[in-house]
N, C-alpha and C positions, 0 to 999 in steps of 0.2 A: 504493500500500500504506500502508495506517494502521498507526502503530507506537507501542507505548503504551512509554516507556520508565521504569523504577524506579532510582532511586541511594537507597542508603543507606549509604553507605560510612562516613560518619566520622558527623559531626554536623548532613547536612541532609536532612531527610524527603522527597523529592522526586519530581515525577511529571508525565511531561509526553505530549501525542500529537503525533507531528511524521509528515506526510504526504510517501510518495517520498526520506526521506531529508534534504527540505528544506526545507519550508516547517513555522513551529511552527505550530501550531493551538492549543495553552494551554500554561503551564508552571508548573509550582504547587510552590513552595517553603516549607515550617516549617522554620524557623528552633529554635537551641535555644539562643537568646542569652540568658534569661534563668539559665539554667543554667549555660552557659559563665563568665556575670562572677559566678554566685555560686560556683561550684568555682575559677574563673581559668583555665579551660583546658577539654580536652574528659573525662572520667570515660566510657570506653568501655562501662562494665555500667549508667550511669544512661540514656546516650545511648541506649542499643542498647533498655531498655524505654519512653523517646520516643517511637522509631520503631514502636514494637509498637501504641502507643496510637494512633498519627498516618497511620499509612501505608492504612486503610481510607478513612479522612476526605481525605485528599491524593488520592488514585486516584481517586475519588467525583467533587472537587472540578476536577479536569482532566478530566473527558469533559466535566460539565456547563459550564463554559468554551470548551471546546472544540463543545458544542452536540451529541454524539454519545452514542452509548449504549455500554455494552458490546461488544452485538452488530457494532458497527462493528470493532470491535478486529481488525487480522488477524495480528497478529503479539506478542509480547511481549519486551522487551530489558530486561535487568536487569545490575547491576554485581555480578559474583562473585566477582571477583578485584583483589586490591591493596586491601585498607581494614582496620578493625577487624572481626574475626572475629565477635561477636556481633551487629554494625550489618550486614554484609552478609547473615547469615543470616534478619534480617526480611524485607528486602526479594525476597530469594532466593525464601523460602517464599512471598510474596506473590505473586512474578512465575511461580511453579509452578502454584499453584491457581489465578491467570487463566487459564493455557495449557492448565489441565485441562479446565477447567468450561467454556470457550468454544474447547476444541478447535484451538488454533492455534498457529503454532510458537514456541519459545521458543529464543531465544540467551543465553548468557552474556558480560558485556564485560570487558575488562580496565579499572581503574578511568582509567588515564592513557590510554589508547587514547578515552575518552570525552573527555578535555580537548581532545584534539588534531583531533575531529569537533566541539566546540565552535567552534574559527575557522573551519572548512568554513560550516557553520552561517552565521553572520556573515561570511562573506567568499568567497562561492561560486567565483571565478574566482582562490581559494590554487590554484598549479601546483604542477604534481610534477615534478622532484624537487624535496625542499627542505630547508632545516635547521629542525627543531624544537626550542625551548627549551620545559618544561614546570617550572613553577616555583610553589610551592606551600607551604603548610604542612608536609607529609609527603612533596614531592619536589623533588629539582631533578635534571633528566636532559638533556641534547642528546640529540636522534634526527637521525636522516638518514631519510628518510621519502622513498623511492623511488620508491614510488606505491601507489595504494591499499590500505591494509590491509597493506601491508609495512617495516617498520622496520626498524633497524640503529642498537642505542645505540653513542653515541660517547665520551659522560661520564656521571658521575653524582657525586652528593654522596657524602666518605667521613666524613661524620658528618654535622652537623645540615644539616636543609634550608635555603633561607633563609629560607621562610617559620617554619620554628620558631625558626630566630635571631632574626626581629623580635616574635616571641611572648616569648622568654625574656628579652630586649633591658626589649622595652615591660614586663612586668612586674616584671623587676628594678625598674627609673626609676619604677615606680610610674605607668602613663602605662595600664594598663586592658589589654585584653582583648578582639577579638584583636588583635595588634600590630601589623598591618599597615598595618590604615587610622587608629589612632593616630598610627602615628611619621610618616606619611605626613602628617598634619594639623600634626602638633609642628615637623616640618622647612618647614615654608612659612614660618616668620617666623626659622627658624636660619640659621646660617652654616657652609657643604659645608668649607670650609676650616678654621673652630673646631680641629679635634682632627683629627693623621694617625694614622690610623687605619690598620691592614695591608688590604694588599688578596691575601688567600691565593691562592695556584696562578693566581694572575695573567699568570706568565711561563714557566707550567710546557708542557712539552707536549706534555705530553695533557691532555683536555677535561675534566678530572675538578674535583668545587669542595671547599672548604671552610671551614665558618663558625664552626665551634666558638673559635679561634683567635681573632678576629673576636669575638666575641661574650665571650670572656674580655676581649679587651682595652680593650671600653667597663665592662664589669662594673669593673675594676680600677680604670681610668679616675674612675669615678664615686666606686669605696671611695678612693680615693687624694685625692682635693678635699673629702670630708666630714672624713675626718680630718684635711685642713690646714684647716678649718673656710673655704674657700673655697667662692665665690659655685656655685650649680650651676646654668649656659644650658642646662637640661633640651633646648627648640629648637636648639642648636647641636651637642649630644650626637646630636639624633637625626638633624639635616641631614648630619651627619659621617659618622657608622655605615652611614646610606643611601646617603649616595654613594660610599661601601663597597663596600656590596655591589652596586648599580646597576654599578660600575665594572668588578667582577670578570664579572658575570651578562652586561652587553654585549660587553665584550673578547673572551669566551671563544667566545661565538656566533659573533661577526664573523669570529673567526679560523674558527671551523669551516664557517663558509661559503662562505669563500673558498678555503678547504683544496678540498672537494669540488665548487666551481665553479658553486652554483647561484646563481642571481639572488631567491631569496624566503626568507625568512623568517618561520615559523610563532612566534608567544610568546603560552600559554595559561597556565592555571593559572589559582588566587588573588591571586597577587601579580603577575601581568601588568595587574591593574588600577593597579599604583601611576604614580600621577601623573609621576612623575621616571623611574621607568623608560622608559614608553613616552615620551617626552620624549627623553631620551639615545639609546634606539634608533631615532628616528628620525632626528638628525644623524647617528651612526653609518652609519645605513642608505644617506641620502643623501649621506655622505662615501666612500664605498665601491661606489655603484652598484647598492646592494640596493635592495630594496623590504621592507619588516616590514607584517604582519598582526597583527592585534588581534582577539580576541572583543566581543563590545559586551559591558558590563560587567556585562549581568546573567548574560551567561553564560561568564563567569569562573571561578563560584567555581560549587561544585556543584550538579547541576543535572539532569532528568530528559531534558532536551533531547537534547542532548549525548549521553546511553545510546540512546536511540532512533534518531536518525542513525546512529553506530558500528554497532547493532544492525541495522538496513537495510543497510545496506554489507556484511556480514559474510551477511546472508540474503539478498543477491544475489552473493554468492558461492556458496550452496548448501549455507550450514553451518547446522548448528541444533545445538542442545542438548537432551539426553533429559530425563526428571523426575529422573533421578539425578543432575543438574548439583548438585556441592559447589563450597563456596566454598574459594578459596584466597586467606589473605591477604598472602601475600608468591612475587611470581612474575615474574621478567622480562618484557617486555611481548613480549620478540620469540620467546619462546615460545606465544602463547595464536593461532599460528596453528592452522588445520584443526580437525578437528571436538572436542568439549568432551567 
């Protein structure tokens, strides 16, 4: 089965055909980074007419990569739940009148349900059951992940995610846009020990995070050496703050893995590409008798791939979605079982 999949959830215009669930055939991502470093972040009503502009040219651009036509298409997977409410409603409409025009089923995905068929994707022989970490811009959640298409959250962020900590982090420090692969760069020449920094709900437990806390105290940190007119290791600031949150984001997983006994470890998202995390989780891993999974890093961050597997899995379950599929952008993940 040919599965065309659509993400537009936040700020990437994306579209990709992945056959059986597994194998990609093309995956075509616009980017809207010139945008991003001129607002410093994402503006949801500029993003969402991006997508409007981009999302014929992307779709176009993965069959012909792909070497297929329309007519190949047998299915259609779109993200309609979990993102910015104008951004998903492009892609939404677009993933409608594919299914109309070429008659073939269409499902709706949950956006974080697509992260976590991201390392399926990339790492075919992930077991079930397992623990998932999904960590992001816009989330950080442990799943306990069953088996197919079945969750069971364990934690989540009760304020900022950590991927918007290293967004507000890096833009406070003046260090650019998005913060991720900045501070990730700034910390290779810093020093982890520079600045103790809190490590929130580190010892708390239950699986729950938080970075706000965290992210006030390198902001202050920082106001606090400008006005002793002291020297600022912007690299030691970020090496500090990262093994921060690395330390909190590892801990907490390890723990919940070992709580429910499984031997794997799922870690997707955006910020599953940072260098030191996947570094840390790997001692971790192998100091505890885990195994940790990775996405490869293009599909990471979002992606059309990723909707299209989800979406195959879910249509080999026998669910589809009508042309009435609305989006919803805020919605537990371990509700978007059974039919849409």
């Amino acid at each position: 089965m040919l599965v065309l999949g659509i993400e537009t959830s936040c700020d990437e215009t994306a579209a990709a055909l992945v056959e059986d669930g597994r194998t990609i055939l093309s995956s075509v991502i616009a980017t809207q980074m010139d945008l991003l470093k001129k607002y410093g972040g994402v503006v949801p009503e500029v993003a969402a007419r991006r997508h409007t502009e981009l999302i014929g040219y992307v779709i176009e651009e993965a069959l012909n990569k792909a070497g297929k036509s329309k007519e190949d298409i047998d299915a259609v997977a779109v993200t309609a739940k979990q993102g910015l409410i104008g951004c998903l409603l492009v892609g939404t409409a677009a993933a409608k009148t594919m299914s109309y025009a070429l008659n073939v089923p269409l499902i709706g995905i949950h956006h974080i349900e697509g992260h976590i068929f991201a390392n399926k994707l990339s790492n075919p022989d992930l077991p079930y059951p397992h623990v998932c970490l999904t960590v992001s811009g816009g989330h950080t959640m442990i799943l306990y992940v069953a088996e197919n298409c079945h969750y069971e959250l364990m934690g989540t962020t009760v304020d900022d995610a950590a991927g918007e900590a290293f967004d507000k982090v890096a833009k406070f420090l003046g260090l650019g846009f998005p913060g991720g692969p900045v501070i990730d760069k700034a910390a290779q020449t810093g020093n982890i020990k520079a600045y103790k920094f809190p490590r929130p709900l580190i010892y708390a437990k239950n699986y729950d995070f938080s970075f706000s806390g965290l992210k006030t105290s390198v902001i202050n940190t920082f106001k606090e050496q400008v006005a002793n007119h002291e020297a600022l290791p912007l690299p030691d600031i970020a090496a500090s703050f990262q093994e921060a949150v690395v330390d909190v984001l590892v801990a907490k997983t390890i723990k919940a893995a070992l709580e429910r006994g499984v031997k794997a470890l799922s870690v997707t998202g955006g910020v599953s590409a940072n260098r030191r995390l996947r570094a840390n989780f790997q001692t971790a891993a192998e100091r505890n008798g885990l195994k940790v999974f990775f996405p490869s890093l293009s599909l990471c961050t979002d992606n059309g791939a990723m909707v299209a597997a989800a979406g195959y899995s879910r249509l080999m379950r026998g669910e589809r979605s009508t042309l009435e599929l609305d989006v919803i952008p805020s919605t537990p993940l371990e509700m978007t079982r059974g039919q849409d």
